[in-house]
C-alpha positions in Angstrom: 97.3 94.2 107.4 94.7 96.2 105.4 92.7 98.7 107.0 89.9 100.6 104.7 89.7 104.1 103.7 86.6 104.0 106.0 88.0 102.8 108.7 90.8 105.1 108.7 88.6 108.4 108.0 86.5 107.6 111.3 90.1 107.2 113.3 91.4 110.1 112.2 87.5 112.1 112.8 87.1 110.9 116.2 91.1 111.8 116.9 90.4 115.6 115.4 87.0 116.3 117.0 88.6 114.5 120.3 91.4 117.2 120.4 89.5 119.7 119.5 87.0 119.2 122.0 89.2 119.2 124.9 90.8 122.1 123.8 87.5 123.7 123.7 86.4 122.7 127.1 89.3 124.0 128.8 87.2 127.0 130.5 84.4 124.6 131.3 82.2 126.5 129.0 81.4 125.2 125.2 80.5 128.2 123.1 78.7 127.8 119.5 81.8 128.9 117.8 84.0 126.0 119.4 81.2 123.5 118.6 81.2 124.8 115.0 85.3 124.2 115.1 84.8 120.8 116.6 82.6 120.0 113.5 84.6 121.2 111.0 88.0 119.1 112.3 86.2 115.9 112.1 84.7 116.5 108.2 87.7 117.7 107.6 89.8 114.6 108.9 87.4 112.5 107.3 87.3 113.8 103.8 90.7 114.4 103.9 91.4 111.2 105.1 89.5 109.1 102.5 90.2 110.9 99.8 93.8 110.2 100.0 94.8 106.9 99.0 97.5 104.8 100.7 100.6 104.4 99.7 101.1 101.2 96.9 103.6 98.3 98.1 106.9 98.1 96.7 109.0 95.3 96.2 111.9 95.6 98.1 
């Protein structure tokens, strides 16, 4: 099966800003600063994400 960079990036963005937003919410309260975090782990997933390229098949 072949999944697409793109496909993969938004996995791995909704998984980062998903943990990062409950880990946030702990204290019932969402300041600007964990909002800000939340933002910058799902860029960062996704740029990270798609810019790396999956490993090529070998023959075995």
């Amino acid at each position: 099966m072949k999944i697409s960079s793109i496909a993969k990036s938004l996995i791995a963005g909704v998984s980062a800003g998903s943990a990062a937003a409950v880990t946030a919410v702990q204290d019932s309260v969402l300041t600007t600063g964990e909002g800000v975090t939340i933002v910058l782990a799902v860029l960062g997933a996704w740029g990270i994400t798609y810019a790396v390229p999956n490993r090529p098949k070998t023959d075995a």
